[in-house]
MMTF fields as JSON, N, C-alpha, C and O atoms, coordinates in Angstrom:
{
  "mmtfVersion": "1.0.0",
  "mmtfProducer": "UNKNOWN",
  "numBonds": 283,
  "numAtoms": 284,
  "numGroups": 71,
  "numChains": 1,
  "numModels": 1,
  "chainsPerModel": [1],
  "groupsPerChain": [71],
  "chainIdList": ["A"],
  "bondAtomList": [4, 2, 8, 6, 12, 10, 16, 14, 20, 18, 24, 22, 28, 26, 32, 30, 36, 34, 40, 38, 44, 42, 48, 46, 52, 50, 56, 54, 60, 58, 64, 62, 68, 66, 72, 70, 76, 74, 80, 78, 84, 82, 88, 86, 92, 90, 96, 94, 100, 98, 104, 102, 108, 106, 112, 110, 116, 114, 120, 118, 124, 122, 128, 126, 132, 130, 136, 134, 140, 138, 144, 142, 148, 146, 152, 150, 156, 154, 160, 158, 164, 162, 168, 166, 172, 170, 176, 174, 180, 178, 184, 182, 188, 186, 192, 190, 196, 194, 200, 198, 204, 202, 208, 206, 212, 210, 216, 214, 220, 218, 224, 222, 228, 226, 232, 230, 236, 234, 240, 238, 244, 242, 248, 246, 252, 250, 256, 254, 260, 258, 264, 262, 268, 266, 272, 270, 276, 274, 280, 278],
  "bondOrderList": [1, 1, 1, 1, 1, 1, 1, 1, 1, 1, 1, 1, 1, 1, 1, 1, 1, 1, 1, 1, 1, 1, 1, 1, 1, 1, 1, 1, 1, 1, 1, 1, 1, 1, 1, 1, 1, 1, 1, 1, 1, 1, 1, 1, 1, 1, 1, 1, 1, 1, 1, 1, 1, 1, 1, 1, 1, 1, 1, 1, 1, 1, 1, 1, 1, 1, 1, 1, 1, 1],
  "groupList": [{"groupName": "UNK", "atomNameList": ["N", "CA", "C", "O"], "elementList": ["N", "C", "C", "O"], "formalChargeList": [0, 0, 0, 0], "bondAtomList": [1, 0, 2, 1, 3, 2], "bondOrderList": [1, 1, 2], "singleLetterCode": "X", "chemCompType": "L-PEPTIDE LINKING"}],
  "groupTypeList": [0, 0, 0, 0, 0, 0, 0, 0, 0, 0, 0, 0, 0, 0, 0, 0, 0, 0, 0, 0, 0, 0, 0, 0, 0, 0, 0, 0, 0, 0, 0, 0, 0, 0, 0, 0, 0, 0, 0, 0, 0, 0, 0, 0, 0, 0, 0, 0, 0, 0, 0, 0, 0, 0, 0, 0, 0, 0, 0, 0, 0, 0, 0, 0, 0, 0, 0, 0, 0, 0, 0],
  "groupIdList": [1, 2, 3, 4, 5, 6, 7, 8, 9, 10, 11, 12, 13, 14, 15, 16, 17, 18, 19, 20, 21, 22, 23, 24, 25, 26, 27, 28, 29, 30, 31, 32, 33, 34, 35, 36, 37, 38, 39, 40, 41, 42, 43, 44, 45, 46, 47, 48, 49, 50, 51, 52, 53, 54, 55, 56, 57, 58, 59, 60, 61, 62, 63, 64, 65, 66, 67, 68, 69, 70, 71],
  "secStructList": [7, 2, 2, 2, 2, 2, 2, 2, 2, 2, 7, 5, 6, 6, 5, 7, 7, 7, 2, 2, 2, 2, 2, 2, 2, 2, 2, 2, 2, 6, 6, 6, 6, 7, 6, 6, 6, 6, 6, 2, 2, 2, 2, 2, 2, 2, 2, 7, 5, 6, 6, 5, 7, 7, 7, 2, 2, 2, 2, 2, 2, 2, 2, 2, 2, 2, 6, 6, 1, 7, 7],
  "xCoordList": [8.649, 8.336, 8.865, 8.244, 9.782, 10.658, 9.562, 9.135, 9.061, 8.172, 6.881, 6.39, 6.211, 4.659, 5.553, 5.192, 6.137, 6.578, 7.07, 7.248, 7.157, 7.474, 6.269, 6.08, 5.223, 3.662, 3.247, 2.473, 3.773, 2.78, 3.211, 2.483, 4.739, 5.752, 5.227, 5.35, 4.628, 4.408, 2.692, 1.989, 2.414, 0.685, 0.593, 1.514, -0.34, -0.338, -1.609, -1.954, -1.949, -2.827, -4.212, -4.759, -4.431, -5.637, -5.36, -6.424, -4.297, -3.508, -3.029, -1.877, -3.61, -3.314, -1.587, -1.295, -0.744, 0.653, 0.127, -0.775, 1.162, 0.96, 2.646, 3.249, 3.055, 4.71, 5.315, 6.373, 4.128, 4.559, 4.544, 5.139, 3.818, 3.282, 4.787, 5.319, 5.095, 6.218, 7.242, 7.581, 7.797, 8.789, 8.87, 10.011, 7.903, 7.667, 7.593, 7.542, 7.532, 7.846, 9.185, 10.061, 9.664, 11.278, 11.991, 12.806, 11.484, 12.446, 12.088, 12.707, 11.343, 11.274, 11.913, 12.294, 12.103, 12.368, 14.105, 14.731, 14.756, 15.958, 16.519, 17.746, 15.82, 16.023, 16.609, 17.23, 16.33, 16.354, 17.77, 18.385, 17.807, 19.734, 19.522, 20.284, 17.84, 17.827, 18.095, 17.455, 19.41, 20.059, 19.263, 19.299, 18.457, 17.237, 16.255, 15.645, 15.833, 14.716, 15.679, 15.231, 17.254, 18.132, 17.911, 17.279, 18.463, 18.293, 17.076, 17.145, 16.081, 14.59, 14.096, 13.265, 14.644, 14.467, 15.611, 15.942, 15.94, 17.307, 16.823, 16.925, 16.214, 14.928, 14.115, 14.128, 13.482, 12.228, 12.416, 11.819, 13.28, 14.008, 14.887, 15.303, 15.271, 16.15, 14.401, 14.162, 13.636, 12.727, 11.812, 11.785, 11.137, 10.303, 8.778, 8.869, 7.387, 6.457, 5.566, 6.045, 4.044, 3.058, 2.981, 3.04, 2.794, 3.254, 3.794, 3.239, 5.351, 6.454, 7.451, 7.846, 7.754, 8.913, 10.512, 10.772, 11.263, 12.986, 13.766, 14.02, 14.045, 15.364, 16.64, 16.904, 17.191, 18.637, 19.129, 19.541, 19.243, 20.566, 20.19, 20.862, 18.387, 18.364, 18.947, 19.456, 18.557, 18.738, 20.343, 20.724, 21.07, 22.992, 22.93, 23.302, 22.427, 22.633, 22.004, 22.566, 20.82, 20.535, 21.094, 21.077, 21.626, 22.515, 23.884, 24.308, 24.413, 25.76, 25.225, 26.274, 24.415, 24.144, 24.134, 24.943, 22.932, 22.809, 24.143, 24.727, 24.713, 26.536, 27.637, 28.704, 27.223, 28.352, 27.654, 28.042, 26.225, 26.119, 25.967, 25.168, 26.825, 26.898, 28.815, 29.645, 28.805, 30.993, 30.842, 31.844],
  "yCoordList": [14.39, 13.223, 11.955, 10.901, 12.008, 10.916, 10.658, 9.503, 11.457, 10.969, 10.482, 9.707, 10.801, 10.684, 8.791, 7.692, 8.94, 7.498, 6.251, 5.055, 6.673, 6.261, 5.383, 4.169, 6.899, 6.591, 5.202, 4.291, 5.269, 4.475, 2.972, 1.993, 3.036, 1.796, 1.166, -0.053, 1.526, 1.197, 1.107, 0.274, 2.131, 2.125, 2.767, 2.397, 3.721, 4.307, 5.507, 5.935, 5.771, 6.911, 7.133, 8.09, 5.66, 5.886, 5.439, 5.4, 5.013, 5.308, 3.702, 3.537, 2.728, 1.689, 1.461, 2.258, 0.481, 0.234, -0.079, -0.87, 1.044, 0.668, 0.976, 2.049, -0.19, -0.159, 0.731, 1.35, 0.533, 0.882, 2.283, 2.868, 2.965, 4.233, 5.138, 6.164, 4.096, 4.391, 4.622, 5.788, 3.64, 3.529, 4.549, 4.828, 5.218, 6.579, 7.4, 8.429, 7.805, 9.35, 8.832, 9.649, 7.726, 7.851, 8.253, 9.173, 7.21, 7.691, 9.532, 10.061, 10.026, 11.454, 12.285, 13.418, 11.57, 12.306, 12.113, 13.031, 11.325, 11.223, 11.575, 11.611, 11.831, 12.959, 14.106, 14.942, 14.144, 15.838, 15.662, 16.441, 14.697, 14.018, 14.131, 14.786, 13.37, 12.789, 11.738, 10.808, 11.653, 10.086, 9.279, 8.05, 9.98, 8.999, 8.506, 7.767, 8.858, 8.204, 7.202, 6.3, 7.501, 6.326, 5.252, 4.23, 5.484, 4.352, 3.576, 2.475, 4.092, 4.203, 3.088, 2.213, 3.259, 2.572, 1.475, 0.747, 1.5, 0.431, -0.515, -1.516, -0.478, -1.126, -1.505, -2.709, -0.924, -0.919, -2.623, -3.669, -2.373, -3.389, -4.393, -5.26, -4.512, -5.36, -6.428, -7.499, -6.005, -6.394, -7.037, -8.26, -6.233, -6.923, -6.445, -5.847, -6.887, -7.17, -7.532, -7.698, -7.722, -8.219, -7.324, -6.122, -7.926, -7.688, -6.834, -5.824, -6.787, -5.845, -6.925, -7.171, -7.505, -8.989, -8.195, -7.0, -9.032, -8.675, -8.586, -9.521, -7.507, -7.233, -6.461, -5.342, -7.667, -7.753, -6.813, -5.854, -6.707, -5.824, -3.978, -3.033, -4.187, -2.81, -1.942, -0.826, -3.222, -2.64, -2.05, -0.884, -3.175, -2.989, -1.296, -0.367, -1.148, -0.012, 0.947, 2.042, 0.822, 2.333, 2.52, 3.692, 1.645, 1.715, 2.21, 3.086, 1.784, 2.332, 3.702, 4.224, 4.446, 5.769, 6.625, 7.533, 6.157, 6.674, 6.77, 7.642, 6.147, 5.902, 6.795, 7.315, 6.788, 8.077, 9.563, 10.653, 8.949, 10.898, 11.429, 12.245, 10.811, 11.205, 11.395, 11.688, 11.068, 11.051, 12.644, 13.359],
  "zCoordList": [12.178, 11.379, 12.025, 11.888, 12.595, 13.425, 14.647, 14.644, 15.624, 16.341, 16.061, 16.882, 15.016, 14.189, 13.672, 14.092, 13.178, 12.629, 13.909, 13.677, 14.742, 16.34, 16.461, 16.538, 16.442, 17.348, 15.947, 16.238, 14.792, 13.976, 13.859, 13.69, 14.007, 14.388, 15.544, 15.423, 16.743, 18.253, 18.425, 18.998, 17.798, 17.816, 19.172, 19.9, 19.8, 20.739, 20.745, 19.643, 21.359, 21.396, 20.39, 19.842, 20.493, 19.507, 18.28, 17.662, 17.485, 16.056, 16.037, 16.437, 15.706, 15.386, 14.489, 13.598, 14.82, 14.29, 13.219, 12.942, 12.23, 10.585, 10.353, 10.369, 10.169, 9.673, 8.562, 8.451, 7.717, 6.229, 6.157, 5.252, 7.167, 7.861, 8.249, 7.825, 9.303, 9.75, 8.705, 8.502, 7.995, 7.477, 6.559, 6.193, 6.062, 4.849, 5.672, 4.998, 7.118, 7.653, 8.106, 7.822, 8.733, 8.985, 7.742, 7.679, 6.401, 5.267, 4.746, 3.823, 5.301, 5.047, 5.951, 5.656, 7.471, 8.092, 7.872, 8.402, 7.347, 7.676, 6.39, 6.294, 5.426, 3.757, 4.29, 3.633, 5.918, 6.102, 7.314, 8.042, 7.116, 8.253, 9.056, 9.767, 9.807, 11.238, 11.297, 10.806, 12.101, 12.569, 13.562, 13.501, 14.583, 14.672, 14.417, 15.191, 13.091, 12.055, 11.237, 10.529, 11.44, 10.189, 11.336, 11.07, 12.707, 13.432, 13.774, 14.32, 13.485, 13.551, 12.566, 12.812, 11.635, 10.367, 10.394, 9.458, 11.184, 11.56, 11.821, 11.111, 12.824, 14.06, 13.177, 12.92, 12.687, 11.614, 10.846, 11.099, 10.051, 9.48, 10.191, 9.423, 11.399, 11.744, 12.37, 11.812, 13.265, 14.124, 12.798, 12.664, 11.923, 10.947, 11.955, 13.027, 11.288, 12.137, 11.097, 9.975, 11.324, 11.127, 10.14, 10.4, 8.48, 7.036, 6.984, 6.553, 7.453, 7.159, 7.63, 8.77, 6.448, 6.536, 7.27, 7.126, 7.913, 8.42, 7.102, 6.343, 6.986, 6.127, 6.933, 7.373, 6.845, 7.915, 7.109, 7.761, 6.063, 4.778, 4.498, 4.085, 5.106, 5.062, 6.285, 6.386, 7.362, 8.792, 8.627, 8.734, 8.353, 8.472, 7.948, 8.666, 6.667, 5.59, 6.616, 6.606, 7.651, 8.042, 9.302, 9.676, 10.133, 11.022, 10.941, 11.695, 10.243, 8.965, 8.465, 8.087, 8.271, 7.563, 9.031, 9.219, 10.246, 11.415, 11.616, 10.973, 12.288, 12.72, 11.606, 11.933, 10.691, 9.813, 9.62, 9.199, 10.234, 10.228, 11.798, 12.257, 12.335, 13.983, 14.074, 14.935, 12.804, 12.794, 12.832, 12.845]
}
């Protein structure tokens, strides 16, 4: 789920960038305590893109979750 949400964050292979795409398989994939879908979604939120506004406060929170589930 962390890579399928990659390809939809970046757009690639045929599969046009759909953020919102992304951001619902990272938040599924990291239900399951992948710290690179938390950092994923870190990114997601720190960068922002074309109608998916910057939320600095989500980014901190999934960077902070990635980083304590790698303690």
């Amino acid at each position: 789920m962390n890579d399928p949400g990659f390809v939809y964050q970046h757009g690639g292979e045929g599969i046009p960038a759909d953020l919102y795409k992304a951001e619902g398989l990272y938040l599924e994939s990291s239900g399951l305590g992948n710290t690179k879908a938390m950092h994923n979604l870190g990114c997601l939120h720190e960068r922002g893109g074309v109608g998916f506004p910057k939320d600095p406060h989500k980014a901190r929170i999934w960077f902070h979750k990635a980083e304590g589930s790698n303690s």
